[in-house]
C-alpha positions in Angstrom: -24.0 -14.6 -5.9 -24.6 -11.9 -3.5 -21.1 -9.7 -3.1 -19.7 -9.7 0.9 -19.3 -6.4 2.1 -15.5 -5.7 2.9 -13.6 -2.9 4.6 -10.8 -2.1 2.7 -7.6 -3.1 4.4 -5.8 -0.5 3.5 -8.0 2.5 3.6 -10.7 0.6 5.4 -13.7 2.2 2.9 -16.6 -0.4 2.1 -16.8 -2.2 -0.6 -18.6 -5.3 -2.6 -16.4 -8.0 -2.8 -17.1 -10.7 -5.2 -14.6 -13.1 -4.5 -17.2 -15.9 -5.3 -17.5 -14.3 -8.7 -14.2 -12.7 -9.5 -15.4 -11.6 -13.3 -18.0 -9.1 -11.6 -15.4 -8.6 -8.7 -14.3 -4.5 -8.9 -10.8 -5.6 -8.3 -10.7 -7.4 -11.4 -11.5 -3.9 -13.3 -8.2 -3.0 -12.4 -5.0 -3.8 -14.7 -2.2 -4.2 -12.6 1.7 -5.1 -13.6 3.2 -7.9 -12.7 5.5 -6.0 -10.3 2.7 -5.1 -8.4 0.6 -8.7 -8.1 4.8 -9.5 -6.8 4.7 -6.7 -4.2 0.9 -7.9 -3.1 2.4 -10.9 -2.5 4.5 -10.0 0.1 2.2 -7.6 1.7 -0.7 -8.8 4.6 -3.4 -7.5 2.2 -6.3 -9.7 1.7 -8.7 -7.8 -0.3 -8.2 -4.1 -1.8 -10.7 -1.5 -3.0 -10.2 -0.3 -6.6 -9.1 3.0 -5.5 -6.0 1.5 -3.4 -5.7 -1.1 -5.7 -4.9 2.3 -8.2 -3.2 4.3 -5.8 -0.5 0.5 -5.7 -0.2 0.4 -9.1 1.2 4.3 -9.0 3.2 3.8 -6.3 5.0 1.0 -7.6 5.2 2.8 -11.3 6.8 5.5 -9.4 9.4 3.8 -7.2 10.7 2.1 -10.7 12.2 5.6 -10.7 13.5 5.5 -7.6 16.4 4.2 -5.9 15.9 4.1 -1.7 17.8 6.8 0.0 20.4 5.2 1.9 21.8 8.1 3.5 19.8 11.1 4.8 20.9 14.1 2.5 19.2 11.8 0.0 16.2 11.8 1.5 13.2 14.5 0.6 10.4 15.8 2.2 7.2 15.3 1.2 8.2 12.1 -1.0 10.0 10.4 1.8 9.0 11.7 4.5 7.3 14.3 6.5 8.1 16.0 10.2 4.3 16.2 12.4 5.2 17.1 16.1 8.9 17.6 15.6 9.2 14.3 14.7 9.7 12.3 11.5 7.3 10.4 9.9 8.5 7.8 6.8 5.8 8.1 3.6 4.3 4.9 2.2 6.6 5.5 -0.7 9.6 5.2 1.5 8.5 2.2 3.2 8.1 0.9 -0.5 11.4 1.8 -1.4 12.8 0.1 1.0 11.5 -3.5 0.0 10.5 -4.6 2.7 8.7 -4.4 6.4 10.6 -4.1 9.6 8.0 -5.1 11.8 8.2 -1.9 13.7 4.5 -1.4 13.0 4.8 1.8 11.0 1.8 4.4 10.8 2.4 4.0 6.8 3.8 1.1 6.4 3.4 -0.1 2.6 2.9 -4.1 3.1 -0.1 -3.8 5.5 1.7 -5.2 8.8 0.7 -1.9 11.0 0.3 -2.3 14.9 -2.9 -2.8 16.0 -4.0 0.6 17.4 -2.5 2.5 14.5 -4.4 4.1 11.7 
């Protein structure tokens, strides 16, 4: 079966998808945890390329680490967020931590809910 060209919903590169043939898929190249086929099910994420599909499985190895920072002297820049503009911006990895989406349509929100006009 021919693959369907996807756009990676996350990073929105191109890829072959092989859903029809999920042996030869490059997804299924990819050993995840179970932690992480849990947190994909509660994301909007259809398909994945195999680099975000990696770049998951990290971030969830990581945040096994973690505990969310529930007051700001426990938060840290560069892991949890970063200031652009004066402004601060919450990381993937915070969104993460926190378990789940608000629904404010975060630039980096982890579970693939974004607004529609942000990147």
């Amino acid at each position: 079966m021919e693959p369907i060209i996807k756009a990676c919903q996350r990073c929105q590169t191109s890829f072959d998808c092989r859903m029809n043939d999920i042996t030869n898929c490059q997804c299924n190249s990819i050993v995840v945890s179970q932690q992480v086929n849990d947190f994909l099910k509660k994301t909007n994420y259809d398909c994945l390329c195999k680099n975000c599909l990696i770049k998951i499985n990290r971030l969830i190895e990581m945040a096994e680490t973690q505990i969310f920072p529930r007051h700001s002297g426990d938060l840290e820049e560069g892991l949890h967020f970063y200031i652009e503009n004066g402004f601060f911006v919450f990381t993937e990895f915070y969104h993460l931590l926190r378990g789940n989406c608000c629904g404010s349509g975060c630039r980096h929100c982890a579970y693939g809910k974004k607004a529609p006009n942000i990147k």
